[in-house]
C-alpha positions in Angstrom: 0.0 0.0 0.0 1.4 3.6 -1.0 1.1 6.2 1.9 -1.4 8.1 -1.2 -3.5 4.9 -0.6 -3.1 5.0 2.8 -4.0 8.8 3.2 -7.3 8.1 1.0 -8.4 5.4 3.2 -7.5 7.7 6.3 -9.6 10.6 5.1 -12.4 8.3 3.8 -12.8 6.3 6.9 -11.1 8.6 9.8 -14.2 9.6 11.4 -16.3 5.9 11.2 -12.9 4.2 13.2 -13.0 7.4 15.4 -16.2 7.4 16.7 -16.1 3.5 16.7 -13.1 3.8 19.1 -15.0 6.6 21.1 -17.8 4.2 21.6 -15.6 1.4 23.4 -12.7 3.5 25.1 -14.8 6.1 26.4 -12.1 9.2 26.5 -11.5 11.5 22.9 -7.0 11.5 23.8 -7.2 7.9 23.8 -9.9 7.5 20.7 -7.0 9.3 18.7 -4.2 7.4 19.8 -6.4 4.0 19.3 -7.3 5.6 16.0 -3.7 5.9 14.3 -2.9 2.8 15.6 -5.6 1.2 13.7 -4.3 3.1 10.3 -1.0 2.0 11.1 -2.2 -1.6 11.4 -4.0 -1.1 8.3 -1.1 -0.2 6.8 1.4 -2.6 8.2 -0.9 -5.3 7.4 -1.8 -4.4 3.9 -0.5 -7.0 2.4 -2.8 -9.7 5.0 -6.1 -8.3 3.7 -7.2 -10.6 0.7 -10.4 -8.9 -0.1 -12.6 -11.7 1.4 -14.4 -9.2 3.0 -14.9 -5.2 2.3 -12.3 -3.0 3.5 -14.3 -1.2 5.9 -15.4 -4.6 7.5 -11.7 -5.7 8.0 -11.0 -2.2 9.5 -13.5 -2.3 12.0 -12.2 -5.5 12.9 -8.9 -4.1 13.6 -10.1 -1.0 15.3 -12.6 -3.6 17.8 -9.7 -5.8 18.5 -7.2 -2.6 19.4 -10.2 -1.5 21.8 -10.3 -4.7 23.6 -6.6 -5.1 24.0 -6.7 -1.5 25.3 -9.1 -1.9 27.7 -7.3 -5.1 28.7 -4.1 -3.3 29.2 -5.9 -0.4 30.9 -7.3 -2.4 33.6 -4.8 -4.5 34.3 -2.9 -1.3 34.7 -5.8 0.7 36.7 -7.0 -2.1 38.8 -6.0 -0.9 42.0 -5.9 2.8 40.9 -10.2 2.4 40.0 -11.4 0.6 42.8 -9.3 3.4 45.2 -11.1 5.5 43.1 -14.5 4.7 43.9 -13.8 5.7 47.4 -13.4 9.6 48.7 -9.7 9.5 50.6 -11.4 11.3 53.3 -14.5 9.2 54.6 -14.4 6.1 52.7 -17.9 6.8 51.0 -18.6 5.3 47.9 -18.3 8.7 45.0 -20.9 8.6 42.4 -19.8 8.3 38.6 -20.3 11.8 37.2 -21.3 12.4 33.8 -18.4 13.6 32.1 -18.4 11.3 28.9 -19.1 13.1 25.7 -19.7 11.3 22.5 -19.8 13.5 18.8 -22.9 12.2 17.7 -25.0 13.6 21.4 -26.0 16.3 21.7 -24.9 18.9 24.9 -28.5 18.3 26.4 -28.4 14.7 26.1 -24.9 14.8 27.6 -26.0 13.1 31.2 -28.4 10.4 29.6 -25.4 9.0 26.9 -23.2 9.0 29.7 -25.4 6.5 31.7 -26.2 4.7 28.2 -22.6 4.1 27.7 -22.4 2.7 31.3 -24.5 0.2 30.8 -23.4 -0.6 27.3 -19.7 -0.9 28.5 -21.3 -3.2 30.8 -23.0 -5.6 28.1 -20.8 -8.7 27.7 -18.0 -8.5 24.6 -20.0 -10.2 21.9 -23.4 -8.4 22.7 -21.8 -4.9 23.1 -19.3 -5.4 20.0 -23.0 -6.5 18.1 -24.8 -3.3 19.7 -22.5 -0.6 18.8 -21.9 -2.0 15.4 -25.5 -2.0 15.1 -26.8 0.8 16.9 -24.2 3.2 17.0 -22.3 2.6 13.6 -25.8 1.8 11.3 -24.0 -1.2 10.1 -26.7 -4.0 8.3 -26.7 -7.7 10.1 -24.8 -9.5 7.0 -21.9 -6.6 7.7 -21.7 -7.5 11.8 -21.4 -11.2 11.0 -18.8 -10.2 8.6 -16.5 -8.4 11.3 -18.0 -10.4 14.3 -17.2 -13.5 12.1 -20.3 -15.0 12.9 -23.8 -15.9 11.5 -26.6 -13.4 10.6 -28.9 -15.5 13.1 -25.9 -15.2 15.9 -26.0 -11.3 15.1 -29.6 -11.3 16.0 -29.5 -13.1 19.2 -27.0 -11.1 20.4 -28.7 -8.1 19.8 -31.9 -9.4 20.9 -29.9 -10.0 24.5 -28.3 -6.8 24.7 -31.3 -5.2 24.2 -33.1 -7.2 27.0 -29.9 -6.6 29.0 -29.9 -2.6 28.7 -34.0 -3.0 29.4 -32.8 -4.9 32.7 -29.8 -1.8 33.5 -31.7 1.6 32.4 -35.5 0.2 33.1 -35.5 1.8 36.6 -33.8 5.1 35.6 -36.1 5.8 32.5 -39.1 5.0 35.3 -37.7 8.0 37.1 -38.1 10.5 34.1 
């Protein structure tokens, strides 16, 4: 791949593996540096990508797996460091999560309620939140999320019908509050 090639793909599909990223990692500094590690995978692996699937399918493949192995690395790291977190220095009283997660595609008055949403969508288990973002978040079809999930179109749907019904379980007493 020619870095021309490699600038084209950058400027076609920067802002899809951005907000991808976004959606897993949670923090815009670390969405970037996630980001150009993807497009230098993309380009370091050029010559591994035999067309078997679209581009853009083999991309977000890449970008999902440098998530995970960022969050792996992150709290492995942060273990310790979060759960001292959770707790003021002071008293010992458990802090509450503040809302301070901001996503592009929400708006400033949604702010609180995508930050809660996220929560519980970082909470989904891998294969169901992997399936829900692609789904929900990136507007990809089923056929494409079996294609970078590397399962079955039915698969797809069952894990989307579950993390659904899981995010029903998580956010059904807060919406009962509005």
């Amino acid at each position: 791949m020619s870095p021309n090639e490699l600038e084209h793909i950058y400027n076609h599909y920067n802002k899809r593996v951005y907000n991808t990223v976004l959606s897993y990692v949670q923090n815009a500094e670390d969405a970037e540096e996630i980001t150009q590690d993807v497009f230098l995978e993309v380009y370091r692996s050029s010559e591994n990508f035999k067309g078997d699937s679209s581009l853009s399918t083999w991309m977000y493949r890449i970008a999902i797996n440098k998530c995970l192995d960022f969050i792996k690395f992150k709290n492995r790291k942060k273990r310790f460091a979060f759960i001292s977190q959770l707790f003021d220095t002071q008293s010992g009283e458990l802090i509450h999560d503040k809302a301070d997660f901001f996503h592009p595609g929400v708006k400033i008055e949604n702010k609180e309620k995508a930050a809660i949403l996220f929560k519980a969508i970082h909470n989904l288990p891998q294969n169901q939140k992997n399936a829900f973002i692609l789904s929900q978040l990136e507007g990809l079809s089923y056929a494409e999320i079996s294609e970078v999930m590397q399962n079955t179109i039915p698969s797809v749907e069952s894990l989307l019908f579950r993390a659904k019904q899981n995010l029903r379980k998580q956010l059904g007493k807060w919406y009962k509050e509005e």
